[in-house]
C-alpha positions in Angstrom: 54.1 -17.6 30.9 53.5 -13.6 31.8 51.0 -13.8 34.7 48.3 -10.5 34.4 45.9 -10.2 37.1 43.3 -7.7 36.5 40.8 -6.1 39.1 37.9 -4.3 37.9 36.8 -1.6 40.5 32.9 -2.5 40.1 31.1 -5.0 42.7 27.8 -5.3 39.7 27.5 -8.6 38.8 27.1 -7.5 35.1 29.8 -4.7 35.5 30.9 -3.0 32.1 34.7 -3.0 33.6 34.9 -6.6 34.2 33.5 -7.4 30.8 36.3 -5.7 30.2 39.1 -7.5 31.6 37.6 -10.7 29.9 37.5 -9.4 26.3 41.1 -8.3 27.9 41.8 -11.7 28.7 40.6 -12.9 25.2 42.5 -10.4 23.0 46.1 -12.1 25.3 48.4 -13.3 23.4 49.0 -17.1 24.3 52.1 -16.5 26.0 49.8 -14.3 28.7 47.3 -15.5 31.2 45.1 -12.8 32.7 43.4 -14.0 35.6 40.1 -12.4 36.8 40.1 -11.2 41.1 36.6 -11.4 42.4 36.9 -10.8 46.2 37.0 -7.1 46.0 33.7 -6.6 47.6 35.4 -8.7 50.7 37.7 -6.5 51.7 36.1 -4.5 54.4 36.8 -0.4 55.1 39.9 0.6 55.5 40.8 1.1 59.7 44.3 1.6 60.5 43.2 -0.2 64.0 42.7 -3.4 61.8 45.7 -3.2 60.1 47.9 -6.0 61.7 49.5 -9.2 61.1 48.5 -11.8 60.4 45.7 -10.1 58.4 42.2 -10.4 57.4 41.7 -13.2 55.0 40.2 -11.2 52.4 43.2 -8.6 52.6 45.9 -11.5 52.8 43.6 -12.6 49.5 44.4 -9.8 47.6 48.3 -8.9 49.0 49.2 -12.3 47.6 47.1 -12.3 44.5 49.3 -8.9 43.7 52.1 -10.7 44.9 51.7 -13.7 42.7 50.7 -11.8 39.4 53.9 -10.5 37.0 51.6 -7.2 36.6 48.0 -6.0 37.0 45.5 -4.7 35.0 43.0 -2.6 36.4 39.4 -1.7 34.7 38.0 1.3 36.2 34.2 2.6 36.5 33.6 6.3 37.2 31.8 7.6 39.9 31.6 10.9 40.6 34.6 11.6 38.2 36.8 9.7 40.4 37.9 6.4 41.6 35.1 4.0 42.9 35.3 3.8 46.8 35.9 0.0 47.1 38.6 0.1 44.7 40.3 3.0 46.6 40.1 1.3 49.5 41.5 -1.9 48.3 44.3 -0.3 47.1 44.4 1.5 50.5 44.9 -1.5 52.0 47.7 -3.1 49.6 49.6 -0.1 50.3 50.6 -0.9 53.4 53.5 -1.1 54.6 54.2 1.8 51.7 58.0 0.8 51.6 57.2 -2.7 51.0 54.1 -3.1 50.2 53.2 -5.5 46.8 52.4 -2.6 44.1 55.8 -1.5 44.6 57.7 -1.6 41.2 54.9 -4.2 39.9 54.1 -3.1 36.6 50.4 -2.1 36.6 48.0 -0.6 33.7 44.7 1.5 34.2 41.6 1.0 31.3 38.0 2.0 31.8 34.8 1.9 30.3 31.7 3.6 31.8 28.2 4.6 30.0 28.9 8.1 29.6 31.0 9.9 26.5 34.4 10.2 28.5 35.0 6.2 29.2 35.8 6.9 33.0 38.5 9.3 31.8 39.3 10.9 35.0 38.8 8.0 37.0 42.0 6.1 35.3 43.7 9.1 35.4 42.9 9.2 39.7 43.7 5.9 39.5 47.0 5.8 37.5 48.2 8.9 40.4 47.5 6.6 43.3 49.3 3.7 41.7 52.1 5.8 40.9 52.0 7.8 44.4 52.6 3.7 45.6 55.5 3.2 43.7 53.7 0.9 40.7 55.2 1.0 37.8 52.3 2.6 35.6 52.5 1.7 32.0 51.4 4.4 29.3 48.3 3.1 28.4 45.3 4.8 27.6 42.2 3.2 26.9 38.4 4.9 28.0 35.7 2.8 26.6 32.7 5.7 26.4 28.9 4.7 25.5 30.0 0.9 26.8 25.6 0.2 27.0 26.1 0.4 23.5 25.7 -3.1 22.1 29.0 -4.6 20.6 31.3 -1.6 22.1 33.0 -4.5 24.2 33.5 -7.3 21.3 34.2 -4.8 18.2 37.8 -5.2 16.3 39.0 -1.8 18.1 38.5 -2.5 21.6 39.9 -5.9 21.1 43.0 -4.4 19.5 43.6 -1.7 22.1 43.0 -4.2 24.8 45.4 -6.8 23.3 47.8 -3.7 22.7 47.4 -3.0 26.6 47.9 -6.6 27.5 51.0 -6.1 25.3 52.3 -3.3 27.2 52.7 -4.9 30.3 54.0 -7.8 29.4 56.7 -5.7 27.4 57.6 -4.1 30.9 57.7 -7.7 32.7 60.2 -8.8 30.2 62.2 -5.2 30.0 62.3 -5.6 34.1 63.4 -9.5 33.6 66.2 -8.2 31.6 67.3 -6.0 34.4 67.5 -8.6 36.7 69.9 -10.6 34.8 72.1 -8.0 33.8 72.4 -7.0 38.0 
């Protein structure tokens, strides 16, 4: 069983993004689970003063959560044509120590949906730089859900497809990086 866990960068309660990641989780093949995270809005600023061992519970949350998961999925609001703030400083968090730390070669894969015509475009493109600056292994995948407000954009046969195409992706690269393991 492929182990997915997906983060969506929005703290709303009815967040577009992590609608999202459950249609994501629907459109998985049954060889995939996809498990939601939902203690992003726990993890407090970024202070390098703060960073130590053991660490906060809410950080030591998410590090092993990462850790855990085979890949993760990320759903991506845009906000000001970049990155949310709490997702950027999750991720600033996870990133340490950078040679070590639990996005490194971890198959990861950015989608995003927001209400305007661009479906947080430049956001998963900030995003997928920062994963990649981390030493994730960012998967091709392109998937900007514009107009999401517009009833049925999350449930129609296209988005379901490119999602489930998405899910596929990673777990492609989990088994293409199992294979690599045995052969070394």
């Amino acid at each position: 069983m492929t182990r997915i866990l997906g983060i969506s960068g929005s703290l709303r309660r009815d967040s577009h993004n992590t609608s999202l990641l459950r249609a994501a989780a629907q459109a998985a093949g049954s060889d995939v689970e996809l498990e939601l995270y939902d203690g992003l809005k726990e993890v407090p600023p970024y202070d390098e003063d703060d960073d130590v061992y053991p660490r906060r519970t809410s950080v030591a949350r998410l590090n092993a959560a990462i850790a855990e998961a085979d890949a993760v999925l990320f759903a991506t609001p845009e906000y000001n044509a970049s990155i949310p703030g709490q997702l950027k400083n999750a991720i600033d968090w996870v990133s340490r120590p950078v040679a070590t730390n639990v996005l490194r070669n971890k198959p990861v894969a950015v989608v995003g949906a927001s209400t305007g015509a661009f479906g947080a475009a430049w956001a998963q493109a900030e995003l997928r730089k920062v994963l990649a600056a981390l030493g994730a292994r960012v998967v091709d995948v392109e998937l900007p859900v514009p107009h999401v407000h517009t009833e049925g954009e999350l449930t129609g046969e296209e988005i379901r497809a490119r999602l489930a195409e998405a899910v596929e992706a990673l777990a492609a690269e989990i088994r293409q990086r199992e294979g690599m393991k045995v052969v070394a």
